[in-house]
NUGU-930741 format. One record per residue (C-alpha): residue in three letters; residue number from 0; z, x, y. Coordinates in Angstrom, 1 decimal, padded with zeros to 4 digits. Last residue first. Example, Ala and Ser with C-alpha at 12.3 -4.5 7.8 and 13.67 -1.06 7.14 Angstrom:
% NUGU-930741
   resn   resi        z        x        y
    SER      1    007.1    013.7   -001.1
    ALA      0    007.8    012.3   -004.5
% end
This chain:
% NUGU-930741
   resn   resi        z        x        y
    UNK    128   -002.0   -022.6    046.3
    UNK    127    000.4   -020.5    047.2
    UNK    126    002.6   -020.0    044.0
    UNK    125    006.4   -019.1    044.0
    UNK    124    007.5   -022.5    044.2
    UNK    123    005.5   -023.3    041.1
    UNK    122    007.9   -021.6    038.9
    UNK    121    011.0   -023.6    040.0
    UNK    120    009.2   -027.0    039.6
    UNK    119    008.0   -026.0    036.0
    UNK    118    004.6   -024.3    035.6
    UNK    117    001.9   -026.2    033.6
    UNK    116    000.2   -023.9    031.2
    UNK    115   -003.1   -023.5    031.8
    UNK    114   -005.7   -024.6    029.6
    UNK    113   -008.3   -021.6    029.0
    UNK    112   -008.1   -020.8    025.4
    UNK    111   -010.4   -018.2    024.1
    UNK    110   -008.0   -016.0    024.8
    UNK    109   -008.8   -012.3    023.4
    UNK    108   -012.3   -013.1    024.3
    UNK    107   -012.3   -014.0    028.1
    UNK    106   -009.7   -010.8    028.2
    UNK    105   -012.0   -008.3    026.8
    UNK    104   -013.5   -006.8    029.8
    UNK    103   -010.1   -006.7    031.3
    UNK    102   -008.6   -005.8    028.2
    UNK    101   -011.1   -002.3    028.1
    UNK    100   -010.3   -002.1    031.9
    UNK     99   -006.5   -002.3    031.3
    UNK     98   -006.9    000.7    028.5
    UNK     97   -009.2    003.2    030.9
    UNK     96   -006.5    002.6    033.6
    UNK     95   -004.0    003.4    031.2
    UNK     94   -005.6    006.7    030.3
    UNK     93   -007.1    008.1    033.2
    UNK     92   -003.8    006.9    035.4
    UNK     91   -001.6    009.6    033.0
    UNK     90    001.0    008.6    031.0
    UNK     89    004.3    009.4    031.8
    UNK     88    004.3    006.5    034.6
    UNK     87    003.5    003.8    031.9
    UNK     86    007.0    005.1    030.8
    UNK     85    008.3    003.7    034.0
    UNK     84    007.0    000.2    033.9
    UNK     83    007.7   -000.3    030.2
    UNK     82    011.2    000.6    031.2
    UNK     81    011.6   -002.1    033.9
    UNK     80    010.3   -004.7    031.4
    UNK     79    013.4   -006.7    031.2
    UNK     78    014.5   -006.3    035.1
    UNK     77    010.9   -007.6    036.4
    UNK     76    010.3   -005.2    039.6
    UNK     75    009.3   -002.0    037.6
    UNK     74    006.9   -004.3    035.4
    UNK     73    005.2   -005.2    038.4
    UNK     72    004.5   -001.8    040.1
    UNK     71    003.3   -000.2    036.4
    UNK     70    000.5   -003.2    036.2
    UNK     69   -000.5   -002.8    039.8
    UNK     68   -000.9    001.0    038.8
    UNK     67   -002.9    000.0    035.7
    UNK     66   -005.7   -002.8    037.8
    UNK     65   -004.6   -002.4    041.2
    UNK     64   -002.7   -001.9    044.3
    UNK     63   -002.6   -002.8    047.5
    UNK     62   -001.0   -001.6    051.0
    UNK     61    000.3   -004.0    053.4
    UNK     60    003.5   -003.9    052.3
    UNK     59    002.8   -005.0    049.1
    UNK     58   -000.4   -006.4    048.1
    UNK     57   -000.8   -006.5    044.2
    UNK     56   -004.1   -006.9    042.7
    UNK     55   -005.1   -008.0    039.3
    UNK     54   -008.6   -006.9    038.0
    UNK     53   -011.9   -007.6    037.4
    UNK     52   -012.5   -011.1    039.2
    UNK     51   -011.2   -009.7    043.0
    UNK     50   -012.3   -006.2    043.1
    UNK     49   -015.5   -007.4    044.5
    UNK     48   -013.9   -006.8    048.4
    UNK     47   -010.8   -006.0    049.6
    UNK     46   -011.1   -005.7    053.3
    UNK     45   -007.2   -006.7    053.3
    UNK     44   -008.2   -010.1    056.0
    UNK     43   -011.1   -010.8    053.8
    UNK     42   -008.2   -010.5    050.4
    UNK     41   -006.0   -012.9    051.9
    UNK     40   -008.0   -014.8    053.4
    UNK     39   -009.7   -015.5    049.6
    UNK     38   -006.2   -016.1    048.3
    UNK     37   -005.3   -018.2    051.0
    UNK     36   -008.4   -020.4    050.0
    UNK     35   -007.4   -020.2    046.8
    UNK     34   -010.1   -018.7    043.6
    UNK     33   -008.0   -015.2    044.4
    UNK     32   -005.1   -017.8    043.0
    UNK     31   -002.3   -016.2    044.7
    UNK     30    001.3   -015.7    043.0
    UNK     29    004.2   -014.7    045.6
    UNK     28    006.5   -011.9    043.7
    UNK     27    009.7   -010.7    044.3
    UNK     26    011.5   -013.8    042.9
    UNK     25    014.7   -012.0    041.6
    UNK     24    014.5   -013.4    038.0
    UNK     23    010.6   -012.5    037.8
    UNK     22    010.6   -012.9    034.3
    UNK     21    008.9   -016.1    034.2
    UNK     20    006.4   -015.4    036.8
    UNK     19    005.1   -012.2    035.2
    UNK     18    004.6   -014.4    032.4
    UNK     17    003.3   -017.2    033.9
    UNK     16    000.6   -014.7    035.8
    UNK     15   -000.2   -013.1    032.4
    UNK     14   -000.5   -016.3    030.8
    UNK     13   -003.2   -017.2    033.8
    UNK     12   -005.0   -014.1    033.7
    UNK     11   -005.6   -014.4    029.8
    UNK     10   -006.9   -018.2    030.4
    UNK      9   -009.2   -016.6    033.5
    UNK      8   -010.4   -019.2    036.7
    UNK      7   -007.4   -018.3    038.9
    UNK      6   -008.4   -014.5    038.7
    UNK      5   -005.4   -012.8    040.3
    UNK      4   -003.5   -012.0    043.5
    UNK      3    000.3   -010.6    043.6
    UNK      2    001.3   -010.8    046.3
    UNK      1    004.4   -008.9    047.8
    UNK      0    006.2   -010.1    051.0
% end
């Protein structure tokens, strides 16, 4: 199974996560709330620790990614965005890792708007909540 865990208290995070779950036509991904119960087990049982509100983490195979590189890994796995995914890989970690964190510090102000979109039945059966 591959998590992918995220900020459940974050507008940005939130669109992201719809988005990611939208385009996720062959259901690869389970979405975690890092806010969830199961989301906080998740992460104790991993040992990750204060990574948890500054960035998104995939868990895949019980190895985990994040922030640019957990980026790349999703985009390969949605069939749209496939390419985005592999030209991120052209670029070097330094630089995309150095343009997530500047959105991760950012994101709070780049969507003021914090109400969550409400999933449709077939989207919310890919969230643990």
């Amino acid at each position: 199974m591959t998590y992918l865990i995220y900020d459940g208290a974050c507008g940005f995070c939130n669109k992201l996560v719809m988005f990611v779950a939208k385009n996720d036509t062959n259901n690869h991904f389970i979405f975690v709330s890092s806010l969830s119960v199961f989301g906080a087990d998740l992460l104790l049982k991993h040992h990750i620790v204060g990574l948890e509100e500054d960035t998104i983490i995939l868990l895949e195979d019980n190895q985990f990614f994040i922030r640019s590189l957990a980026v790349r890994k999703i985009l390969q796995k949605l069939p749209k965005y496939k390419f985005l995914g592999l030209i991120m890989y052209l670029l070097p970690n330094r630089l995309t890792d150095y343009i997530y964190n500047f959105i991760a510090k950012h994101r709070k102000k780049i969507i003021r708007n914090n109400n969550c979109e409400i999933p449709s039945a077939k989207i919310r059966k890919k969230f643990i909540i």
